[in-house]
ROFI-387255 format. One record per atom (N, C-alpha, C): atom name; residue number from 1; y, z, x. Coordinates in Angstrom, 2 decimals, m for minus. Layout:
<sites>
{'CA',NUM,{Y,Z,X}}
...
</sites>
This chain:
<sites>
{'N',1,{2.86,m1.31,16.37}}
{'CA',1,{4.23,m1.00,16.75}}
{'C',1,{4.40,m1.10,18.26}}
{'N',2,{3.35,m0.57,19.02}}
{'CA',2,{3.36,m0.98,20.97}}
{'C',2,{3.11,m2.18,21.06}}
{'N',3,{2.76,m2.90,20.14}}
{'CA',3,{2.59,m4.59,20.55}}
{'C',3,{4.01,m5.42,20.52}}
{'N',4,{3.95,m4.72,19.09}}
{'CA',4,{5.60,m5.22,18.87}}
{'C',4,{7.31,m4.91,20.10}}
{'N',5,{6.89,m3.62,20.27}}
{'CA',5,{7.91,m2.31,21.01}}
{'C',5,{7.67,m3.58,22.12}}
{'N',6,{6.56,m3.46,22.79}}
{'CA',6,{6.63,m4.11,24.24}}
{'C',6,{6.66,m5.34,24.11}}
{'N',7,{6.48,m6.91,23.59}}
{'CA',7,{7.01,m8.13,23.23}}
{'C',7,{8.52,m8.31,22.69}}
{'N',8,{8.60,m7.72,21.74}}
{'CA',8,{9.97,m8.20,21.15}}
{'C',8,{11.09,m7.05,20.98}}
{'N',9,{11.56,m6.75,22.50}}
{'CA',9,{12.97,m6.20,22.65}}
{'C',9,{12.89,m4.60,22.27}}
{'N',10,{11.63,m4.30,22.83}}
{'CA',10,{11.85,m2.29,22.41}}
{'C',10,{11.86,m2.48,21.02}}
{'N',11,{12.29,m1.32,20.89}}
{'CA',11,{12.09,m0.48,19.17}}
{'C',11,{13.01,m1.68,18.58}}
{'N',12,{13.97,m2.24,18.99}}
{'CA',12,{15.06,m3.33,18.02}}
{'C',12,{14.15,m4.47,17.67}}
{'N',13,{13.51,m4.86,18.27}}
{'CA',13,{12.28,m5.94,17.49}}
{'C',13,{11.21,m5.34,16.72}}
{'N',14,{11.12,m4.14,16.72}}
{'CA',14,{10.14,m3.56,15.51}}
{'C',14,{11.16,m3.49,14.80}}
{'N',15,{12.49,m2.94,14.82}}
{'CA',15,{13.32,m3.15,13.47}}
{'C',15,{13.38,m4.47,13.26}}
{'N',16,{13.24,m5.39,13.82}}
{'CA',16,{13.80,m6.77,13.12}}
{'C',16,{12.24,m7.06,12.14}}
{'N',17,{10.97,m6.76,12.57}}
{'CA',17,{9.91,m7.25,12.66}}
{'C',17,{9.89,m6.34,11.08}}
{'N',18,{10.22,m5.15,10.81}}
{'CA',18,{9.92,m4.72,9.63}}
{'C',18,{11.00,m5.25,8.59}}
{'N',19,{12.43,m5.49,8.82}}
{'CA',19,{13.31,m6.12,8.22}}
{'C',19,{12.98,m7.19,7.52}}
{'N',20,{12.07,m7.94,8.26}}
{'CA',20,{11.29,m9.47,8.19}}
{'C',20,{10.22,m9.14,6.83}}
{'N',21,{9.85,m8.11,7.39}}
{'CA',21,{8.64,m7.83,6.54}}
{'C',21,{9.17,m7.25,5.15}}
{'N',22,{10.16,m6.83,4.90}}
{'CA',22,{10.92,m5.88,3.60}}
{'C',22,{11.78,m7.17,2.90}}
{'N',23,{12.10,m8.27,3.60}}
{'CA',23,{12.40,m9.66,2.78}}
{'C',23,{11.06,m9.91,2.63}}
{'N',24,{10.28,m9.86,2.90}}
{'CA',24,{8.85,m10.96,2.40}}
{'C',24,{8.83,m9.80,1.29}}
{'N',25,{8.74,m8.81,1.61}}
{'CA',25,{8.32,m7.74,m0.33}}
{'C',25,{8.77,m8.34,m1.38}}
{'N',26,{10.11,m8.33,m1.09}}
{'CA',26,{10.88,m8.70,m1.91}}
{'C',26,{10.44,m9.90,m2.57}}
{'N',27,{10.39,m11.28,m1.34}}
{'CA',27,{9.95,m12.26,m1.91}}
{'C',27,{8.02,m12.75,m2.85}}
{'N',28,{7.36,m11.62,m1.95}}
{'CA',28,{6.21,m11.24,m2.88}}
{'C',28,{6.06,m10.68,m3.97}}
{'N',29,{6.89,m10.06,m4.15}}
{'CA',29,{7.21,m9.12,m5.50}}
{'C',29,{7.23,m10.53,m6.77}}
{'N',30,{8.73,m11.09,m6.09}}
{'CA',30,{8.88,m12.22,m7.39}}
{'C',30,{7.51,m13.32,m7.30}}
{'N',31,{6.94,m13.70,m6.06}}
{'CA',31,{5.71,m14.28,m6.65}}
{'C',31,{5.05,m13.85,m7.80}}
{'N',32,{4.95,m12.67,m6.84}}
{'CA',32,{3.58,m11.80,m7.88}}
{'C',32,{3.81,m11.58,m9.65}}
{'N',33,{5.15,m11.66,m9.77}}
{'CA',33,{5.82,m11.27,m10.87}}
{'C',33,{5.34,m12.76,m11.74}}
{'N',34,{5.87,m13.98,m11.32}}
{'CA',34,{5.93,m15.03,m11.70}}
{'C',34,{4.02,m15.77,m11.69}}
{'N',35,{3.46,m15.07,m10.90}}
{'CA',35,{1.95,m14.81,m11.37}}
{'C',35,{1.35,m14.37,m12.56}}
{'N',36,{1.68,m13.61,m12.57}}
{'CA',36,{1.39,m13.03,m13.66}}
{'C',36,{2.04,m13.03,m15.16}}
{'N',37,{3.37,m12.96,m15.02}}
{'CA',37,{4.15,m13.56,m16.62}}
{'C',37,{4.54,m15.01,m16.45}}
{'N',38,{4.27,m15.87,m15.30}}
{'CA',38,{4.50,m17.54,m15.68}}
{'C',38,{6.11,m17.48,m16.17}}
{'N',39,{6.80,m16.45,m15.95}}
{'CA',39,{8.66,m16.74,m16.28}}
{'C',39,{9.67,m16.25,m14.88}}
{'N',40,{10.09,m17.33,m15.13}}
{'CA',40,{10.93,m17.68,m13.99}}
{'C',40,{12.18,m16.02,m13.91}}
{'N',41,{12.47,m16.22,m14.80}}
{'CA',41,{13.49,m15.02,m14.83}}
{'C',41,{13.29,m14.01,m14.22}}
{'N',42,{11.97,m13.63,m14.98}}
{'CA',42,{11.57,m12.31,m14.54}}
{'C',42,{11.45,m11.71,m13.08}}
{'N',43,{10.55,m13.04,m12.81}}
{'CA',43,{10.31,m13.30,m11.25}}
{'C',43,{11.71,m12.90,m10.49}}
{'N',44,{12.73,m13.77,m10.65}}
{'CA',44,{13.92,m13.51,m9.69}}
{'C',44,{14.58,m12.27,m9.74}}
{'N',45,{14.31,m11.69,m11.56}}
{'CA',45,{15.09,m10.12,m11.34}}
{'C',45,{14.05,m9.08,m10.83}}
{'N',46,{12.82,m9.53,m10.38}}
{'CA',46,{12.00,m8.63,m9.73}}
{'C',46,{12.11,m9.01,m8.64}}
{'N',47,{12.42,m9.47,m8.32}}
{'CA',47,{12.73,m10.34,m6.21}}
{'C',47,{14.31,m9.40,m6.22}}
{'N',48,{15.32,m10.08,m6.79}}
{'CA',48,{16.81,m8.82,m6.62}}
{'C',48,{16.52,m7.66,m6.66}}
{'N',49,{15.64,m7.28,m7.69}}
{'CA',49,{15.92,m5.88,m7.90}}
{'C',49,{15.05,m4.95,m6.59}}
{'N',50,{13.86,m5.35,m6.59}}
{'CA',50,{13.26,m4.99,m4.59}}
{'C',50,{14.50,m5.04,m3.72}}
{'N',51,{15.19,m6.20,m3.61}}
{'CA',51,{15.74,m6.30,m2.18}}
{'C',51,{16.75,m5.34,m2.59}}
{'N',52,{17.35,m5.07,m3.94}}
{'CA',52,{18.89,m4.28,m3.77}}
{'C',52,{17.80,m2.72,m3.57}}
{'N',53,{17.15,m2.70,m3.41}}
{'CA',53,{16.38,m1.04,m3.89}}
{'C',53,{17.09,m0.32,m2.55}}
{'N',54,{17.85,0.85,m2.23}}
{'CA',54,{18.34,1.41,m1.03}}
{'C',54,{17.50,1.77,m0.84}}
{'N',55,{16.00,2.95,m0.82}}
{'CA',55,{14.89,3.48,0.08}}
{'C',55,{14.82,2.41,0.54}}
{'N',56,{14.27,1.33,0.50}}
{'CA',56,{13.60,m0.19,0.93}}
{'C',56,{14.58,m0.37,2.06}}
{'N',57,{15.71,m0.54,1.70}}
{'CA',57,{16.30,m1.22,3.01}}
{'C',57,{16.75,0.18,4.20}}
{'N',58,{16.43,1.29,3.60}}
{'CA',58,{16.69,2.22,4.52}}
{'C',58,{15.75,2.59,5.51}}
{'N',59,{14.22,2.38,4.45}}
{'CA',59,{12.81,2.45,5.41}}
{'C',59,{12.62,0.91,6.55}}
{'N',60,{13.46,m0.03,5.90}}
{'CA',60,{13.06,m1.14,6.99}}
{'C',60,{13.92,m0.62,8.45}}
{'N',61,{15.08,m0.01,8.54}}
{'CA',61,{15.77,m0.01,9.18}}
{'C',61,{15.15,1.85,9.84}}
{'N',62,{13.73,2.35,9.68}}
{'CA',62,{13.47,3.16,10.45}}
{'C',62,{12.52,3.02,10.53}}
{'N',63,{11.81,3.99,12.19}}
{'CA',63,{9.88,3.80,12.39}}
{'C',63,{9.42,4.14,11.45}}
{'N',64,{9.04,3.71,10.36}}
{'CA',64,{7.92,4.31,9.61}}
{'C',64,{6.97,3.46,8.80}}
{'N',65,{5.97,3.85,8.42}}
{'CA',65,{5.05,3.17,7.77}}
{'C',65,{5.05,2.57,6.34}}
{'N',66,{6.41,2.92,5.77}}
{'CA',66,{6.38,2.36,4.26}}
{'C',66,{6.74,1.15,4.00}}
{'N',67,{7.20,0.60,4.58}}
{'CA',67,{7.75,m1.24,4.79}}
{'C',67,{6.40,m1.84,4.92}}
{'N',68,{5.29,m1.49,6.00}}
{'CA',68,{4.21,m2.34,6.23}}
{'C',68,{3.13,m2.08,4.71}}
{'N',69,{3.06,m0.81,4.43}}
{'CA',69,{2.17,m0.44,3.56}}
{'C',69,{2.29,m1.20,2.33}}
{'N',70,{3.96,m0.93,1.80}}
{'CA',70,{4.50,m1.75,0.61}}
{'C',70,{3.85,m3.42,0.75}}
{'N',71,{4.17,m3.82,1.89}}
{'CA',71,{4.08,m5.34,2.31}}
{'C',71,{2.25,m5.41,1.96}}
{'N',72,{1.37,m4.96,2.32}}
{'CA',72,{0.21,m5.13,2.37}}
{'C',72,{m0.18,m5.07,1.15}}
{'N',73,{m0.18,m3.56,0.07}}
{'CA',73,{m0.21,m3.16,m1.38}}
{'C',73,{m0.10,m4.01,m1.76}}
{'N',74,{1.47,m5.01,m1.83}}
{'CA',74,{1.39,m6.12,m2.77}}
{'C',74,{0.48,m7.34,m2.66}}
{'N',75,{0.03,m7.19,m1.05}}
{'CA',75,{m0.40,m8.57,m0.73}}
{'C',75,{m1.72,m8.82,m1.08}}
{'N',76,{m2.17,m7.59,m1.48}}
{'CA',76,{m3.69,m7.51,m1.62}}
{'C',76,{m3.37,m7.16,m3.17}}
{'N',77,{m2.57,m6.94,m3.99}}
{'CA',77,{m2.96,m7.04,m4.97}}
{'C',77,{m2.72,m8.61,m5.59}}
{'N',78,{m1.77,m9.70,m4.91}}
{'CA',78,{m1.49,m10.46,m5.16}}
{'C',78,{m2.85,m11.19,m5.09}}
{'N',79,{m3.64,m10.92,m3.94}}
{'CA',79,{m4.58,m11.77,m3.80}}
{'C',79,{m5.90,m11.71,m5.02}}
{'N',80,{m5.93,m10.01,m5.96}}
{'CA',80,{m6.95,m9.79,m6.56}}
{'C',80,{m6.70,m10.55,m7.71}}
{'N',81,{m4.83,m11.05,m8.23}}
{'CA',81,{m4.83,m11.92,m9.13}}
{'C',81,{m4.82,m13.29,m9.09}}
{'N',82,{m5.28,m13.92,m7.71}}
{'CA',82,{m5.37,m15.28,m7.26}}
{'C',82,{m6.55,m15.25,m7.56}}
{'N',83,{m7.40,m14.24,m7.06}}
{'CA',83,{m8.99,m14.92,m7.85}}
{'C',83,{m9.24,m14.09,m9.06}}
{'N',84,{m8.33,m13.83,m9.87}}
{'CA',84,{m9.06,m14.08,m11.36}}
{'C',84,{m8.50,m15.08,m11.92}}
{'N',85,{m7.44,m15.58,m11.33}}
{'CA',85,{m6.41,m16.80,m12.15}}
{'C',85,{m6.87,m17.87,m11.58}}
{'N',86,{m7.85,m18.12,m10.24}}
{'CA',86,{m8.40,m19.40,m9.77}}
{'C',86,{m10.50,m19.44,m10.00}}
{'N',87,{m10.48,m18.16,m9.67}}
{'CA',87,{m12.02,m18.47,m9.97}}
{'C',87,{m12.31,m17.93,m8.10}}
{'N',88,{m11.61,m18.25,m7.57}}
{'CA',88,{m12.23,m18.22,m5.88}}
{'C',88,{m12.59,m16.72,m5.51}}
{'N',89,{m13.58,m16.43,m5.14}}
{'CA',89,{m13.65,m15.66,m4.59}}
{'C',89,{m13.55,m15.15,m3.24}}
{'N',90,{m12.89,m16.22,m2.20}}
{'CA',90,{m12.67,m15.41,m1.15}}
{'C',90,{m11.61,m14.98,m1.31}}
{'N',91,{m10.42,m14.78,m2.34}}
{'CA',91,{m9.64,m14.06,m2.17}}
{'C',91,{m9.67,m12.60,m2.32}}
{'N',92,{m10.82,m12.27,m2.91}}
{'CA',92,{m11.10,m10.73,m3.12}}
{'C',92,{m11.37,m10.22,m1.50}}
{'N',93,{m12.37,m11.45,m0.75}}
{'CA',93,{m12.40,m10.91,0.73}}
{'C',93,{m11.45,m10.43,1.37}}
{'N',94,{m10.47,m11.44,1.31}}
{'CA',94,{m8.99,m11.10,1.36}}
{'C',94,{m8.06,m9.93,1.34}}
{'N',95,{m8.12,m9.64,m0.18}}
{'CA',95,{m7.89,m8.76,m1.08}}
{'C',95,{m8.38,m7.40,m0.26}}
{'N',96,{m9.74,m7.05,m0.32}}
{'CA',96,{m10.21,m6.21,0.48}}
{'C',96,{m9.97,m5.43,1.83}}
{'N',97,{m10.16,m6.73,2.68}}
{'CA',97,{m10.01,m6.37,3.98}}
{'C',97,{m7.95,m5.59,3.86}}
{'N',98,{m6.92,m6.75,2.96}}
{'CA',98,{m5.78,m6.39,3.48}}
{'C',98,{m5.91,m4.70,2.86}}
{'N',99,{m6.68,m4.28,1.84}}
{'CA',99,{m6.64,m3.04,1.62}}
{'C',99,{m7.21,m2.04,2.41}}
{'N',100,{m8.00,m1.94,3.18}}
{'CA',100,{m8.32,m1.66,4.15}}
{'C',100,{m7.52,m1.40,5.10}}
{'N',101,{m6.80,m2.19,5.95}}
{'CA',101,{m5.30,m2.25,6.68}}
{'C',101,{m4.71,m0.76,6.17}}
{'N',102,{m4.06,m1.25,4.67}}
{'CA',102,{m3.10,m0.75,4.19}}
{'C',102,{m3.58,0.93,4.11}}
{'N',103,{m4.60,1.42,3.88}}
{'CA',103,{m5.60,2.23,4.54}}
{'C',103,{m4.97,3.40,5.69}}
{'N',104,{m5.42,2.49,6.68}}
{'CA',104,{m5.00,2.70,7.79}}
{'C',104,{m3.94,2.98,8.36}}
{'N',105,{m2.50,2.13,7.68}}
{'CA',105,{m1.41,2.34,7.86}}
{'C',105,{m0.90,3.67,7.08}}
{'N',106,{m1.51,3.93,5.90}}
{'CA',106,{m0.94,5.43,5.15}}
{'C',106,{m2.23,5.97,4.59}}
{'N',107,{m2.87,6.90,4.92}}
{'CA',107,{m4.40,7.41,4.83}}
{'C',107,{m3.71,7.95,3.31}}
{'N',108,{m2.57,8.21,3.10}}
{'CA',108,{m2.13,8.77,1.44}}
{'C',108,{m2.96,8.16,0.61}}
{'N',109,{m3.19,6.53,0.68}}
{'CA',109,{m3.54,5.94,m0.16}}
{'C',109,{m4.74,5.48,m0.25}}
{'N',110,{m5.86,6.33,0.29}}
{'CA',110,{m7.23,6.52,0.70}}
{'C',110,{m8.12,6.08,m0.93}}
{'N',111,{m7.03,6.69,m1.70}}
{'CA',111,{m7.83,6.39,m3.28}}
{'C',111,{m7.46,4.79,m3.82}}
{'N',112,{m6.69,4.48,m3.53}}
{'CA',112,{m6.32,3.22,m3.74}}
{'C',112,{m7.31,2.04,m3.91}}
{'N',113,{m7.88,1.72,m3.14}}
{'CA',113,{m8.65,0.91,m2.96}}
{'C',113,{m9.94,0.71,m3.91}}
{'N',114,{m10.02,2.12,m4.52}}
{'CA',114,{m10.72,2.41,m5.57}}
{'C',114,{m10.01,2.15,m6.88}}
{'N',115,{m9.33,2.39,m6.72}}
{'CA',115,{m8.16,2.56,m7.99}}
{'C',115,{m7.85,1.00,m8.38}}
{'N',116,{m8.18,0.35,m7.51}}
{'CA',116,{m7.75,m1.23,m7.26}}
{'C',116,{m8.98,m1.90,m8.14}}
{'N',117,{m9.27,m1.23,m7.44}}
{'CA',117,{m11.01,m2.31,m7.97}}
{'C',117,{m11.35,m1.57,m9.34}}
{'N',118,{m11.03,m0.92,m10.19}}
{'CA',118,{m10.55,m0.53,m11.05}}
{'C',118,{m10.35,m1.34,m12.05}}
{'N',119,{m9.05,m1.92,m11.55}}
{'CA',119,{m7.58,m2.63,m12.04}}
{'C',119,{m8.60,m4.16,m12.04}}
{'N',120,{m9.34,m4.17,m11.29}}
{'CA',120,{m9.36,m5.88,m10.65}}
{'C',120,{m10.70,m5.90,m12.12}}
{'N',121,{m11.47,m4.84,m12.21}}
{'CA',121,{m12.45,m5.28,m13.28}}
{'C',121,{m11.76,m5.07,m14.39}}
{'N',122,{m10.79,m4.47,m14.78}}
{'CA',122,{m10.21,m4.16,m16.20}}
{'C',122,{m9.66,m5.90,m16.34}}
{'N',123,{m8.72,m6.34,m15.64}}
{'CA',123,{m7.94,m7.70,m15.32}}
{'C',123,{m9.11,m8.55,m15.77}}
{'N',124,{m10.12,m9.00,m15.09}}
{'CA',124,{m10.76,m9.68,m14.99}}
{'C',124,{m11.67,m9.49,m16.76}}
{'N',125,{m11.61,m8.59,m17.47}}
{'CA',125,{m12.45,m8.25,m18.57}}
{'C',125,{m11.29,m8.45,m19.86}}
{'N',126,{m9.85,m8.31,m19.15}}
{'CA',126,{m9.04,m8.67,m20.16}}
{'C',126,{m8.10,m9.72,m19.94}}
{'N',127,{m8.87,m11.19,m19.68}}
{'CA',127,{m7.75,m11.71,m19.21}}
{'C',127,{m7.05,m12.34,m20.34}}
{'N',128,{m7.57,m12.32,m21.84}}
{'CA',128,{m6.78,m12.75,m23.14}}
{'C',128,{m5.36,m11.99,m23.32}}
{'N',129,{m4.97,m10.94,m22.63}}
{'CA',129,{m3.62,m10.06,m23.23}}
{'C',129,{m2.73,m10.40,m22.98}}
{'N',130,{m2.59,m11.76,m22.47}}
{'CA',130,{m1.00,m12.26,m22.63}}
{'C',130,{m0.86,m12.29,m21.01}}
{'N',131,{m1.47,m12.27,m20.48}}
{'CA',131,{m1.11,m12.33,m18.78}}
{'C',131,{m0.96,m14.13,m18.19}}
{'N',132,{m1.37,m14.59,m19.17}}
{'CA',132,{m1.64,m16.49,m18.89}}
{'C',132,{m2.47,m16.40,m17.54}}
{'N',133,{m3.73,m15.63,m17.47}}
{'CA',133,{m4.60,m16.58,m16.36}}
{'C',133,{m5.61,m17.60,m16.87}}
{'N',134,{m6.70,m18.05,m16.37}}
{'CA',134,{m7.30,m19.29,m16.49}}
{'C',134,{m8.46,m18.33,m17.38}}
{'N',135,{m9.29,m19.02,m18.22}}
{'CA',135,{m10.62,m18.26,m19.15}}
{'C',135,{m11.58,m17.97,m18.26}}
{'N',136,{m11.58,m18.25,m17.15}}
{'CA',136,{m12.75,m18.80,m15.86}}
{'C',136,{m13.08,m16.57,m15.67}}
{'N',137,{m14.05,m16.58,m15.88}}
{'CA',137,{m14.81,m15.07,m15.53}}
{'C',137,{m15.59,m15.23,m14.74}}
{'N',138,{m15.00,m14.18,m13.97}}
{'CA',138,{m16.28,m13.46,m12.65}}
{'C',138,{m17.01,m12.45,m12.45}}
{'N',139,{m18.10,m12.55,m11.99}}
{'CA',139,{m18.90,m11.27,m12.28}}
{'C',139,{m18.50,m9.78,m12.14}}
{'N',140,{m17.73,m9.40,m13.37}}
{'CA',140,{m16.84,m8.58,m12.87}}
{'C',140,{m17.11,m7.47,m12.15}}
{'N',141,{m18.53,m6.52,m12.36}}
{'CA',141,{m19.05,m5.72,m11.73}}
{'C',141,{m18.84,m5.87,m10.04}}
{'N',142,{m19.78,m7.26,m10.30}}
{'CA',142,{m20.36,m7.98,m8.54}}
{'C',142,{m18.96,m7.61,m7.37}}
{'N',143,{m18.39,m7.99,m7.99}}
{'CA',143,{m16.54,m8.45,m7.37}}
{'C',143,{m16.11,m7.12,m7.20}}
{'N',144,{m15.91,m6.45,m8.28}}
{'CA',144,{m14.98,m4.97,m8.02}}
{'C',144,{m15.56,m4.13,m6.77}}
{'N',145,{m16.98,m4.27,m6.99}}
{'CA',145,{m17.87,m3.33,m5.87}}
{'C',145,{m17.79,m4.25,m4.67}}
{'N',146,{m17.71,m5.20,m5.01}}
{'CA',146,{m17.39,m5.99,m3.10}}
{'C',146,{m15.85,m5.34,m2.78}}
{'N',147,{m15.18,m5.26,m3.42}}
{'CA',147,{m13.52,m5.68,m3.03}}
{'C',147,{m13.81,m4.18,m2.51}}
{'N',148,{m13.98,m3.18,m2.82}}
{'CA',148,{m14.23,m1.34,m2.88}}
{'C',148,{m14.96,m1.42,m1.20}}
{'N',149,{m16.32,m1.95,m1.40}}
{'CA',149,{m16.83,m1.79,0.04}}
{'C',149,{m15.93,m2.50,0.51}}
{'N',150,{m15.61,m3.25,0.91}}
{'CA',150,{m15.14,m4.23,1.93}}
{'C',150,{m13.80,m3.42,2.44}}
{'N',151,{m12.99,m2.41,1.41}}
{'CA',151,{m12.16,m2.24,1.92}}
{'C',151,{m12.12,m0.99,3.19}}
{'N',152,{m13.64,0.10,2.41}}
{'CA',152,{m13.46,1.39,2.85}}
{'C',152,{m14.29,1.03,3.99}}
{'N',153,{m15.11,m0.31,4.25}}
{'CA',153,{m16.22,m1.05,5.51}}
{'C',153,{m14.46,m1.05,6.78}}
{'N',154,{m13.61,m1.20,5.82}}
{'CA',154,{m12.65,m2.01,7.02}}
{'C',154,{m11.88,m0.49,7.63}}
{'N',155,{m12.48,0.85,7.29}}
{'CA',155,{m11.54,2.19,7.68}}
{'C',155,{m12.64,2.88,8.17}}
{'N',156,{m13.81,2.42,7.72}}
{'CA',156,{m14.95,2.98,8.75}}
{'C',156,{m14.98,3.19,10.06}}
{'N',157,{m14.93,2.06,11.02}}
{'CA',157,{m15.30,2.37,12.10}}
{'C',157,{m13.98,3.52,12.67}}
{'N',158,{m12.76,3.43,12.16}}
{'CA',158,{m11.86,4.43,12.45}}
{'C',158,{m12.49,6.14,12.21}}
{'N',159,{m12.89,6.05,10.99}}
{'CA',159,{m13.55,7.53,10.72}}
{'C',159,{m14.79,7.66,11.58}}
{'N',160,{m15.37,6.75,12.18}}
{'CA',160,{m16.33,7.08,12.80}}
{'C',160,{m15.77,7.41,14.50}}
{'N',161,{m14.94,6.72,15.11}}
{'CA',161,{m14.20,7.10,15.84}}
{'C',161,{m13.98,8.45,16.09}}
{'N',162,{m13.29,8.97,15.01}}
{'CA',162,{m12.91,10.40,15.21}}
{'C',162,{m14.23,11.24,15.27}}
{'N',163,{m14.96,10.99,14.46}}
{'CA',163,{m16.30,11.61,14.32}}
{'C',163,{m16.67,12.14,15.83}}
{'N',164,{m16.49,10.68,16.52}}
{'CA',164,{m16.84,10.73,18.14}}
{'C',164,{m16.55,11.49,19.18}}
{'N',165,{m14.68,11.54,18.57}}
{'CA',165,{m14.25,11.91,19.19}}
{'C',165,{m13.51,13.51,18.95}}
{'N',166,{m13.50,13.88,17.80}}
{'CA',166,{m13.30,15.09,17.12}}
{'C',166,{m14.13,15.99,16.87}}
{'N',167,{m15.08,15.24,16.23}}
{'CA',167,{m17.20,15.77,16.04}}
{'C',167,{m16.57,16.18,14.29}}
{'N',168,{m15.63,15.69,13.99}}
{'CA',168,{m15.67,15.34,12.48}}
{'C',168,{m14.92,13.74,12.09}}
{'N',169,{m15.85,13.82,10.65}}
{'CA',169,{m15.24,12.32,10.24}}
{'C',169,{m14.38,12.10,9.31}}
{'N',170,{m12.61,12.35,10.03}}
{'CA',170,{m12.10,12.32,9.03}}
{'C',170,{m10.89,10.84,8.98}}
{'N',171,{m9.92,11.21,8.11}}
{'CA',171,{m9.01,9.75,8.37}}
{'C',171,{m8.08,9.64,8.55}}
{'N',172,{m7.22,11.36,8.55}}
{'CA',172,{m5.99,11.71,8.76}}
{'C',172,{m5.77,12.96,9.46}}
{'N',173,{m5.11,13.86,10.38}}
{'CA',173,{m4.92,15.29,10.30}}
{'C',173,{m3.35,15.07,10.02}}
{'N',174,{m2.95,14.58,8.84}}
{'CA',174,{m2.15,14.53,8.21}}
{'C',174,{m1.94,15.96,7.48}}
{'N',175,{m1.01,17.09,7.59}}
{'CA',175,{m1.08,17.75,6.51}}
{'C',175,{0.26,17.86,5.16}}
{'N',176,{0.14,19.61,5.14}}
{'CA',176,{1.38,19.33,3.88}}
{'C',176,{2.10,20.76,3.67}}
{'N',177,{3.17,20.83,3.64}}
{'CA',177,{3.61,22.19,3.34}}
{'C',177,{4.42,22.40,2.01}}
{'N',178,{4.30,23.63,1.26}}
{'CA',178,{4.72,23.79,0.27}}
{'C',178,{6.26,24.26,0.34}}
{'N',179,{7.07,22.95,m0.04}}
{'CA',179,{8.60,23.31,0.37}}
{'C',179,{8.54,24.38,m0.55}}
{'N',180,{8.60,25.01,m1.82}}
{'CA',180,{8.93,25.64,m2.69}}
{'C',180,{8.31,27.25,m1.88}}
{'N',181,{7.85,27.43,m1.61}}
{'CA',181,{6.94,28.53,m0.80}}
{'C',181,{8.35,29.15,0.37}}
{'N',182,{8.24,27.57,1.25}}
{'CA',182,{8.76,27.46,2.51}}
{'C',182,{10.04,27.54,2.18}}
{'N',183,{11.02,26.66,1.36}}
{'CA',183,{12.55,26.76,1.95}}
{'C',183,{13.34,27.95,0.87}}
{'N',184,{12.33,27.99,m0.24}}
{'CA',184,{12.87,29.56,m1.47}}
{'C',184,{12.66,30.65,m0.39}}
{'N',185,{11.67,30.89,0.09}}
{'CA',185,{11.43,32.18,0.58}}
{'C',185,{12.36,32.99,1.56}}
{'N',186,{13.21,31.65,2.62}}
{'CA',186,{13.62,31.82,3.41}}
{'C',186,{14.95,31.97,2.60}}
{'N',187,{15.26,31.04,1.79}}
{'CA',187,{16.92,31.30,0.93}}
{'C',187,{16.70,32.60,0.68}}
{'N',188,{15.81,33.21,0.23}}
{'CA',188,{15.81,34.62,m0.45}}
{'C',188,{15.69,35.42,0.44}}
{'N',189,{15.27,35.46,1.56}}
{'CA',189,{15.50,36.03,2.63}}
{'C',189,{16.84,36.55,2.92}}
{'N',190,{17.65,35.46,3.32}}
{'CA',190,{18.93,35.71,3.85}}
{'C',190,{19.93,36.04,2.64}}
{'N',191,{19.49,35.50,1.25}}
{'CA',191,{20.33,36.10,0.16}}
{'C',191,{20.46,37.82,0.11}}
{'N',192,{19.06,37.83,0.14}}
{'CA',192,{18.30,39.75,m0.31}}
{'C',192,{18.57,40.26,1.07}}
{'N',193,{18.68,39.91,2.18}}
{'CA',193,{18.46,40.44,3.47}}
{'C',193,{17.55,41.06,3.56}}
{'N',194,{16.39,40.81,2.98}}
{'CA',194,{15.03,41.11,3.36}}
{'C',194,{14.37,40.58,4.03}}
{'N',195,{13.16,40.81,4.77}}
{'CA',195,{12.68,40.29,5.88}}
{'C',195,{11.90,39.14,4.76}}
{'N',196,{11.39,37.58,5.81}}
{'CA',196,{10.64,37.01,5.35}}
{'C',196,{9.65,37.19,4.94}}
{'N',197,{8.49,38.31,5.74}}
{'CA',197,{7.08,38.59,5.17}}
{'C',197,{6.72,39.10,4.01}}
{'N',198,{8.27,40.01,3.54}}
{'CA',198,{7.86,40.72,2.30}}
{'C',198,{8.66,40.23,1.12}}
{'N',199,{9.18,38.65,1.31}}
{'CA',199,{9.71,38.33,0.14}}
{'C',199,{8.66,37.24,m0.79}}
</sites>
């Protein structure tokens, strides 16, 4: 975002730059769609139906991380069905590393990458169910456990970073508060006119 902020026009070229990036979803979406069911239709009402989505065009149009994350998610899953539908395996490299990124950009999705490689050996073990990829099998084990390291290899040196620099190794001090706790307590507060501590 400082690469962007300072090249292209302050914060208004990171909005254009994620705008850019929330049409490519869109337009990855209907790839990905048309990947996988081989029908044209489908593909385009999954390309409209992304771009009309209002969160989507509301997150492109603010700083935040869900435009890039979305953009990556798909891109790396797009890539885990390029190599079971081609046979290649550098797209899992691919595949990997962009999960990794995506990682980085929202530590939420820390399980993901696992969860992926998951998906990528189930895919790869069922590719008869009507998905139309090619019969061509890959070692499905070999592959899932590359795509897994490769991704959490690519968030490493970050956790080790902090390690360095914190003297723990973690990937977020992201936390979380319990609205239900937090915004009841206080309604009931001012309803009961009781103090906060003892409601």
């Amino acid at each position: 975002i400082l690469i962007v902020k300072e090249l292209f026009f302050g914060f208004y070229g990171v909005i254009i730059i994620q705008e850019i990036i929330s049409a490519l979803v869109a337009v990855l979406t209907a790839h990905l769609t048309m990947l996988i069911f081989a029908n044209a239709t489908a593909s385009i009402m999954a390309g409209l139906l992304v771009s009309a989505n209002f969160a989507s065009i509301l997150f492109a149009s603010t700083l935040l991380t869900c435009t890039l994350f979305t953009f990556l998610l798909l891109l790396s899953i797009t890539c885990l069905f390029l190599s079971i539908k081609t046979g290649k395996h550098y797209y899992i490299l691919f595949a990997g590393v962009l999960a990794g990124l995506m990682v980085l950009c929202r530590p939420v999705g820390a399980l993901l990458p696992l969860l992926m490689g998951c998906m990528f050996a189930f895919m790869s073990m069922k590719q008869g169910f009507g998905l139309r990829l090619t019969s061509y099998r890959l070692p499905i084990t070999k592959w899932a456990i590359w795509f897994t390291a490769i991704s959490y290899i690519i968030v490493l040196p970050w956790v080790a970073r902090n390690y360095v620099v914190f003297g723990a190794p973690f990937l977020s001090t992201v936390g979380e508060v319990n609205l239900l706790m937090y915004t009841a307590a206080s309604i009931r507060s001012t309803a009961e006119s009781k103090p906060l501590e003892i409601v």
